[in-house]
N, C-alpha and C positions, 0 to 999 in steps of 0.2 A: 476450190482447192484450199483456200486458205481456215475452211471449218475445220478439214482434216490433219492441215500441220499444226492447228492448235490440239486436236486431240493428242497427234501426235509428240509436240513438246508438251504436254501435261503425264505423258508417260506412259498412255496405254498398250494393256499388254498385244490386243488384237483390233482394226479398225477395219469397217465397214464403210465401202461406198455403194448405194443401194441403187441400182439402174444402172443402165448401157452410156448414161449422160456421163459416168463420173469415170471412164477406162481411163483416158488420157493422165486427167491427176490423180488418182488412186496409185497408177504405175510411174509417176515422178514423185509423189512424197512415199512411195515404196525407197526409190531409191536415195532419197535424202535420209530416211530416218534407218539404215540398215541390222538395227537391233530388237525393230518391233515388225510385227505379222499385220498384213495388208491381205484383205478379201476384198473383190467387186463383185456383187451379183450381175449377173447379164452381160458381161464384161465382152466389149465387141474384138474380139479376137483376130489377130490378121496371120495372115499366110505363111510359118513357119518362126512366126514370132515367141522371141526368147522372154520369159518372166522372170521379174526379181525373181534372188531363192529365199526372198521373204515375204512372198507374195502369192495367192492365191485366186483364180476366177473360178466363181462359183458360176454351172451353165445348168439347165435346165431341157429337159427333152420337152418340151412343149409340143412337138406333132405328138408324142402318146398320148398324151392327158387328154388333146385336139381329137387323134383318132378315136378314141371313149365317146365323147361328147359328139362327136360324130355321127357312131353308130346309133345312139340314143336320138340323134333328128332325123336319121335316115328311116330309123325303123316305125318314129312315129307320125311322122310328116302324112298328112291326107291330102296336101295336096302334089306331089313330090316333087316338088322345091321347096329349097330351106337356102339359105344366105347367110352370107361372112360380112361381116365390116369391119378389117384391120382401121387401125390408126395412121402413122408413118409408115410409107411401103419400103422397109427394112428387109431383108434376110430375117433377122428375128420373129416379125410377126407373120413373113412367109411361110415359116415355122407352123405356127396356129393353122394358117389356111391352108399348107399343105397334109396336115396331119384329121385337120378335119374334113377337105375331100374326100381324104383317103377313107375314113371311117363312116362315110353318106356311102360311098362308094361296095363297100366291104359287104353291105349288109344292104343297098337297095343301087343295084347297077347303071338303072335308068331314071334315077332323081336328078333334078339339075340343082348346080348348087351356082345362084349370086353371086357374084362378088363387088367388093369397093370398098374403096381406101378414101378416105378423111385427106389428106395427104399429103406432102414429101420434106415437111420439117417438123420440128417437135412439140409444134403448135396442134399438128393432127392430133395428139392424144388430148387437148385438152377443148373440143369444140363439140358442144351436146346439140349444139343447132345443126352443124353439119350432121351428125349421126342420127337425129330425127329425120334430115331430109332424104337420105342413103337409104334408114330403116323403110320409110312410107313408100321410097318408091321400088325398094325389093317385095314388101307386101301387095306393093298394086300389080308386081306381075307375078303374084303367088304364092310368093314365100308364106310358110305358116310358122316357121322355126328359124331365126336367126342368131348366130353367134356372133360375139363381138369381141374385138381385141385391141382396145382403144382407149385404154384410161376414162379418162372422164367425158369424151366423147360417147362413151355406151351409154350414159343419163337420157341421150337421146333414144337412142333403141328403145330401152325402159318406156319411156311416152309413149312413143310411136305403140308402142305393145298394148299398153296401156287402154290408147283410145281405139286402136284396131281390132283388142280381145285375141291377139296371138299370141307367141310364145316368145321367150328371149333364152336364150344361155349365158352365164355369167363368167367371168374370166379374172381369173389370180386367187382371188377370195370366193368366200361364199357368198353371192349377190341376192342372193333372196328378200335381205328385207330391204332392196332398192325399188322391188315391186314386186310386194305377197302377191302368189295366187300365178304371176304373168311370168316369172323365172325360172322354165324348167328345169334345169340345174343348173352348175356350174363347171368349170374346167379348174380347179384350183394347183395353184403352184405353192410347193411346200418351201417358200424362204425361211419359214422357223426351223426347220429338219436340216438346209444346210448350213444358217449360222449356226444353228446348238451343237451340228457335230465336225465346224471349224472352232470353236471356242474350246470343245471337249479333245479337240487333237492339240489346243497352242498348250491347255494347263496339263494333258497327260503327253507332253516333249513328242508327240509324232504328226505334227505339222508337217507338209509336203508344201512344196512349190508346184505350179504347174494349174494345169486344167482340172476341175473335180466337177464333174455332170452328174445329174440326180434323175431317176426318169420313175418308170412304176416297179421295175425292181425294187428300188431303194425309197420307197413312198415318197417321191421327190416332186412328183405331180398325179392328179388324180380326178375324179367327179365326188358331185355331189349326190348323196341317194340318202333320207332321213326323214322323217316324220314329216317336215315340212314341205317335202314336196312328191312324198307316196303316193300320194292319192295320182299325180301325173304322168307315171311308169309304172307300168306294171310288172310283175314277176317274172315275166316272160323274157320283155325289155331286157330285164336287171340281169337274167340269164344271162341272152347272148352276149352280153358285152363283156361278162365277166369272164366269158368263153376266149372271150377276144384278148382279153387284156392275159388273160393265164397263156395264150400261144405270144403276144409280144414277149411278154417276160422271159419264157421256154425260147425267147430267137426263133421262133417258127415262123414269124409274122413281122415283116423289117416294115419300119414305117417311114413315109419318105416326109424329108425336111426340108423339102424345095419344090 
């Protein structure tokens, strides 16, 4: 707290608190400094709860980008299991695993999908030894394709991929150079697209308060598909999903977050 009410008394026009960790003090030095603009990404949101009107949470549809990355393990999985390894078992990262079921499911009915969680404080995002251990033992009963949604806990997956010659998907960013060759793609969350376009509403006066979600309409999350990992999808792949993701957008296609 105390980072942000120094930004805060130095005068800035808009502050960031970046993760679900900073809700609490983001929305009390919201309310101490009421002439400057507060964003929280991931901002854990409760049940009818009122925002500063000088405050913004930025959320993110993570089961779409989840459902993408999805279809893409469902449709290339040989052996038809593929596996999730959240971090902390949150609603947030239920989010990822529910949106990538959905997207195994969409496009191969009868693959089974893993799961396991690192688990239930915010130490789970930061343990690569646990997520080696979760990865090795989803590969020993099959898995060819694992995604991960675990912070630094997926360094583990990466290994486990690594020395097992499977596949990994990467989560927020593009993961590829955490293990050329072994990360089929990624799930990427676009944080640069909703800071740039809360920064571009505080200097052009149409700042809103309230909730602002980003999903694949608004390129707010998405996959990776680019030179670096072509050779691993094929065109075909690259097809259906983008089948898929033009009926979510279209509302055709509701993706579940739970």
């Amino acid at each position: 707290e105390s980072a942000l009410r120094k930004l805060a008394s130095k005068g800035a026009d808009v502050i960031f608190g970046v993760g679900f960790m900073f809700t609490d003090d983001v929305k009390q030095v919201a309310r101490d400094f009421p002439d400057q603009k507060f964003a929280c990404i991931d901002y854990a949101l409760k049940s009818g709860e009122q925002l500063p009107p000088n405050m913004v949470a930025l959320k993110f549809k993570e089961e779409e980008g989840s459902c993408l990355v999805g279809a893409i393990a469902g449709l290339l999985t040989k052996t038809h299991t593929v596996g999730f390894i959240g971090g902390m078992k949150i609603p947030l990262i239920k989010k990822f695993e529910a949106g990538y079921q959905a997207g195994v499911r969409m496009v191969n009915p009868t693959a089974r999908v893993l799961v396991g969680y690192a688990g239930v404080t915010g130490e789970a995002f930061k343990n690569p030894g646990k997520g080696k251990e979760l990865a090795l033992s989803q590969f020993g009963q099959g898995a060819d394709i694992i995604f991960h949604a675990s912070g630094s806990t997926g360094l583990g997956l990466f290994e486990a991929a690594r020395e097992k010659v499977k596949l990994a998907i990467g989560v927020d960013s593009d993961q590829h150079a955490e293990a050329p060759g072994v990360v089929l793609t990624s799930m990427v969350k676009r944080v640069d697209v909703a800071v740039l376009e809360t920064i571009r509403a505080v200097f052009e006066k149409r700042f809103q308060s309230g909730v602002k979600e980003f999903g694949l309409a608004t390129d707010g999350v998405g996959y990776v598909f680019d030179d670096r990992n072509r050779a691993l999808i094929s065109a075909s792949v690259i097809e259906r999903v983008e089948a898929i993701k033009k009926d979510i957008v279209a509302g055709k296609v509701k993706v579940p977050s739970t």
